[in-house]
Residue frames as a rotation matrix with the C-alpha (Angstrom) as fourth column:
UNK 1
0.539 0.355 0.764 89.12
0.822 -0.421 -0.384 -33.54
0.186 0.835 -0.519 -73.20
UNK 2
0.855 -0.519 -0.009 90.92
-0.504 -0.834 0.225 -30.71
-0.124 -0.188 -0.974 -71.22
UNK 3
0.205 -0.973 0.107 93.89
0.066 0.122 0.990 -32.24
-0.977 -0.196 0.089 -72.02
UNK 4
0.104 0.015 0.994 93.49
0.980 -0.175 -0.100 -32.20
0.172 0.985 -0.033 -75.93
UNK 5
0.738 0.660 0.142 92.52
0.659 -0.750 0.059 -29.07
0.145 0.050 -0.988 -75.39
UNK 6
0.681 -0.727 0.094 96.43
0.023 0.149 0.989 -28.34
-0.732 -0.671 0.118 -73.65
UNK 7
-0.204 -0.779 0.593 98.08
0.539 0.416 0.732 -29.89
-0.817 0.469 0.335 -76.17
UNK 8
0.547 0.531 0.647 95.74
0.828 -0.455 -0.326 -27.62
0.122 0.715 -0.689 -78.92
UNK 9
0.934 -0.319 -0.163 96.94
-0.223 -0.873 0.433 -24.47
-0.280 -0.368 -0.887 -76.80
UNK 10
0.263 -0.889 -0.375 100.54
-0.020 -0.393 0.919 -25.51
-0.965 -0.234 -0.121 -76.85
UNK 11
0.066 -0.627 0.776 100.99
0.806 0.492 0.328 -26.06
-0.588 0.605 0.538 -80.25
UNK 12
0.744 0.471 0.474 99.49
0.614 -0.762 -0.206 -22.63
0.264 0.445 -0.856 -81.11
UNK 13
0.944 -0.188 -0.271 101.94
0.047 -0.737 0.674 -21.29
-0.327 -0.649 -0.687 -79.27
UNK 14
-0.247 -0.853 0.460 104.67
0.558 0.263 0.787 -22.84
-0.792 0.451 0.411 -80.85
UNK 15
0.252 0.180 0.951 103.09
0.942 -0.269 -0.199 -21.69
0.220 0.946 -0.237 -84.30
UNK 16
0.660 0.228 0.716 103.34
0.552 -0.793 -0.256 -18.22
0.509 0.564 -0.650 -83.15
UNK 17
0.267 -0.928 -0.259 106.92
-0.497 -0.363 0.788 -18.34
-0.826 -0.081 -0.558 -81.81
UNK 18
-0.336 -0.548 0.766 107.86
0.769 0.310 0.559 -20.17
-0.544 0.777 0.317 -85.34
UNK 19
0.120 0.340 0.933 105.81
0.913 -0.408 0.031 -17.50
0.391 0.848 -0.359 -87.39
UNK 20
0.988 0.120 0.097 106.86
0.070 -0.909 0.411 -14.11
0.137 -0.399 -0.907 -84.82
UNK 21
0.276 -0.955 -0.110 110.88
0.536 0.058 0.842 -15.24
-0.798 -0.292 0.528 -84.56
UNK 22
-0.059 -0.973 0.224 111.92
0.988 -0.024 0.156 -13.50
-0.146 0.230 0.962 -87.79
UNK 23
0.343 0.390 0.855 109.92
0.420 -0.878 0.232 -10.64
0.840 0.279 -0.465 -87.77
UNK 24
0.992 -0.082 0.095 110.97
-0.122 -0.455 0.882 -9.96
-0.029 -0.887 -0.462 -84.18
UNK 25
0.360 -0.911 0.199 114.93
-0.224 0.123 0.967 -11.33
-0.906 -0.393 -0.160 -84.22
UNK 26
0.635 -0.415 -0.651 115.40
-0.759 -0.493 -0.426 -11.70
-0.144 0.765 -0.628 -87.66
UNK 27
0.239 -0.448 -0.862 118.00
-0.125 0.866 -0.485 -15.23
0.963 0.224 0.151 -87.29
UNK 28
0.637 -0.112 -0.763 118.86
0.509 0.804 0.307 -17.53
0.579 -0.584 0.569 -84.62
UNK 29
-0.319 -0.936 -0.152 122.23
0.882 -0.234 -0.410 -15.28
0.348 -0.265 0.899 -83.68
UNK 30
-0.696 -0.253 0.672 120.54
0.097 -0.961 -0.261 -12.01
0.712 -0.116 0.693 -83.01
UNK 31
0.638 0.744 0.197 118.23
-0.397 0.099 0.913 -13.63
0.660 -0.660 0.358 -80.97
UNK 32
0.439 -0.392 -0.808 121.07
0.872 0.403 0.278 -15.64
0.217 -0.827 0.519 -78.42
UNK 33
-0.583 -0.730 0.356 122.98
0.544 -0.677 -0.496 -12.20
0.603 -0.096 0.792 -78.88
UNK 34
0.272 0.807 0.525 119.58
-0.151 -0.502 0.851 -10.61
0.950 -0.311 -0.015 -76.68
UNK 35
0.959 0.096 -0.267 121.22
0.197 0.450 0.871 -12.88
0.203 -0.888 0.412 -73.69
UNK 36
0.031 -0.984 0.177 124.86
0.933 -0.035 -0.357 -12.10
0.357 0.176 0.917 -74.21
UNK 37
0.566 -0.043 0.823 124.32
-0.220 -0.970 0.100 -8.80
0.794 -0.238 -0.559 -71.91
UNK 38
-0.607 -0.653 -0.452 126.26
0.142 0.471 -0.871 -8.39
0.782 -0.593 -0.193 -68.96
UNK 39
-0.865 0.293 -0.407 123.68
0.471 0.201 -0.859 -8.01
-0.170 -0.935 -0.312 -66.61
UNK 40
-0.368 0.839 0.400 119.82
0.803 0.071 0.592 -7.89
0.469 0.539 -0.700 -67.63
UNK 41
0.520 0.678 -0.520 119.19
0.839 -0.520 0.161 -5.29
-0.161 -0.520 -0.839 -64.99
UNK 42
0.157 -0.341 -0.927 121.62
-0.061 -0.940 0.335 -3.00
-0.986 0.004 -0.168 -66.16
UNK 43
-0.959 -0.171 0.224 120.86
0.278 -0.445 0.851 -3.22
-0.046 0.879 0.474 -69.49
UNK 44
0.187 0.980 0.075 117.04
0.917 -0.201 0.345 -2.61
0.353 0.004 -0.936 -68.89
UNK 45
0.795 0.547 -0.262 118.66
0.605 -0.685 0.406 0.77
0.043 -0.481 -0.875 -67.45
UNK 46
0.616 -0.545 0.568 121.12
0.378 -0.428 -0.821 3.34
0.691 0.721 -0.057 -69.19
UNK 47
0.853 0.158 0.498 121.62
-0.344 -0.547 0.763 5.00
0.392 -0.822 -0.412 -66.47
UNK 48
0.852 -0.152 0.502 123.44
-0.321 0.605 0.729 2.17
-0.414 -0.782 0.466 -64.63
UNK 49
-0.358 -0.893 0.274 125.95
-0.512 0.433 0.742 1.42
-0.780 0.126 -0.612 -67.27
UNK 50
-0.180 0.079 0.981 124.14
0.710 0.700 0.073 -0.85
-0.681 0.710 -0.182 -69.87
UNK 51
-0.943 -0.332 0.024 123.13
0.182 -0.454 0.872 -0.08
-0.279 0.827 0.489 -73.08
UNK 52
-0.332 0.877 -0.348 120.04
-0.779 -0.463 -0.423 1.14
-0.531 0.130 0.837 -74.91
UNK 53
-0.276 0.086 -0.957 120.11
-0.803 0.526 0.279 -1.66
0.528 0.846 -0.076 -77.37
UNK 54
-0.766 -0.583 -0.272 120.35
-0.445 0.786 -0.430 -4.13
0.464 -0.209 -0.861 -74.74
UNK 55
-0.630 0.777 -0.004 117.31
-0.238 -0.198 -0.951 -3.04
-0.739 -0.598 0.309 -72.47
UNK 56
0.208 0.462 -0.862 115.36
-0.978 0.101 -0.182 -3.17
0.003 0.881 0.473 -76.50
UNK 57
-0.280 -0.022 -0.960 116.37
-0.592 0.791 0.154 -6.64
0.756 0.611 -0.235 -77.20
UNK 58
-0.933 0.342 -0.116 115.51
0.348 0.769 -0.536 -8.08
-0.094 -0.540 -0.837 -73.74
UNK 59
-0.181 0.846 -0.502 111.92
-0.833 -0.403 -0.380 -5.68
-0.524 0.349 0.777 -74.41
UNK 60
0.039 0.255 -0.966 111.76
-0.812 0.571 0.118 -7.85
0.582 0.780 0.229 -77.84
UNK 61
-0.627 -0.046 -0.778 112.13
-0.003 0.998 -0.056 -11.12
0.779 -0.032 -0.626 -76.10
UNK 62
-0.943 0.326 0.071 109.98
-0.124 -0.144 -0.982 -10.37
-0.310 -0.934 0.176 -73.53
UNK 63
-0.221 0.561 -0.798 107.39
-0.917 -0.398 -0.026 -9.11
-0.332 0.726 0.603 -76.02
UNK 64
-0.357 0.085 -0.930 107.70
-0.889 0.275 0.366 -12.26
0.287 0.958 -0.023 -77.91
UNK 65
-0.902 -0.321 -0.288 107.64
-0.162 0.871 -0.464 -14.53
0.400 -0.372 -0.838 -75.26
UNK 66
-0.475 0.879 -0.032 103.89
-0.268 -0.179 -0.947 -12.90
-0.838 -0.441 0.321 -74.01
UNK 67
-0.427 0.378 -0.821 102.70
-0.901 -0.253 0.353 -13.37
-0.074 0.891 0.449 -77.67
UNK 68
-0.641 -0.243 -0.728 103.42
-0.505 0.848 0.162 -16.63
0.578 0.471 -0.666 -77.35
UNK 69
-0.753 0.428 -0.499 101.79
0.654 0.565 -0.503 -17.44
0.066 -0.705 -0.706 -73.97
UNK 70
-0.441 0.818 -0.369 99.05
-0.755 -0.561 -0.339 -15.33
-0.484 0.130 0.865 -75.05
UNK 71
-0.154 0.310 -0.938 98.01
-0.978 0.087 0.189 -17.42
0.140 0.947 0.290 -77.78
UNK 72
-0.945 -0.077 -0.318 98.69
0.050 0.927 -0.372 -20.64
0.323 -0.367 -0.872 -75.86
UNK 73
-0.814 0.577 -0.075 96.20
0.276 0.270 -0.922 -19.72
-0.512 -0.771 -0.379 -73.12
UNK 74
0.085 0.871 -0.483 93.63
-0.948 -0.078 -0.308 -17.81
-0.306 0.484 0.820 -75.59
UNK 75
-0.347 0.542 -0.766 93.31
-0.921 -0.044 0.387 -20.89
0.176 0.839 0.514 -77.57
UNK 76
-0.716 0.259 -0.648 92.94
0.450 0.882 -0.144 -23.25
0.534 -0.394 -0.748 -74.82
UNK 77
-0.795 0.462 -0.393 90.49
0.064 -0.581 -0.812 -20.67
-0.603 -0.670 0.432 -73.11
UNK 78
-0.391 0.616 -0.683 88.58
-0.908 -0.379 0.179 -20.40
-0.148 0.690 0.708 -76.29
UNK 79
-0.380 0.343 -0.859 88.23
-0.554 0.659 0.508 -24.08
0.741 0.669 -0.061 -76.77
UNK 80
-0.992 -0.119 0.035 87.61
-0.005 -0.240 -0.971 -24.38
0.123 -0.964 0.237 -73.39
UNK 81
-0.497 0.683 -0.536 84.79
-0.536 -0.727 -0.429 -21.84
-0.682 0.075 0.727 -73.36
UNK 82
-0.358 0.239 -0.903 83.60
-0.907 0.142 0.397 -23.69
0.223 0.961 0.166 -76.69
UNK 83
-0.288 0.136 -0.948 83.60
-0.551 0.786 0.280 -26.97
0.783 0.603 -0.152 -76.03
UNK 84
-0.871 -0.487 -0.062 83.79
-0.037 0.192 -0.981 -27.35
0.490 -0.852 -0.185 -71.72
């Protein structure tokens, strides 16, 4: 049953990286362009040389990627918790 229960969690997660990608990146390209920095630690820091935009768009993928594994584990915790 804890495996249903797995397979429940990931698909939620999927749902809410298909239903949070265009609101967060908008198309496919401006989301690979987030990786297309020259060096993730110096764009997370002006300072150093990167950009402001750059440090923001790895932010947004971060961001989106917790949403997702938020939702994964809440709704295998919840059904868990529900049904365990």
């Amino acid at each position: 049953m804890n495996l249903l229960f797995v397979i429940v969690g990931i698909f939620a997660g999927l749902a809410v990286a298909g239903v949070m990608f265009k609101p967060f990146f908008g198309d496919f390209e401006r989301f690979m362009d987030s990786f297309k920095t020259d060096d993730s630690v110096r764009g997370l820091n002006p300072e150093m040389g990167g950009r402001f935009e750059d440090g923001v768009a790895i932010f947004k993928v971060l961001v989106w990627l917790a949403l997702v594994a938020g939702a994964a584990v809440g709704v295998w915790y919840g059904l868990t918790r529900l049904f365990g």
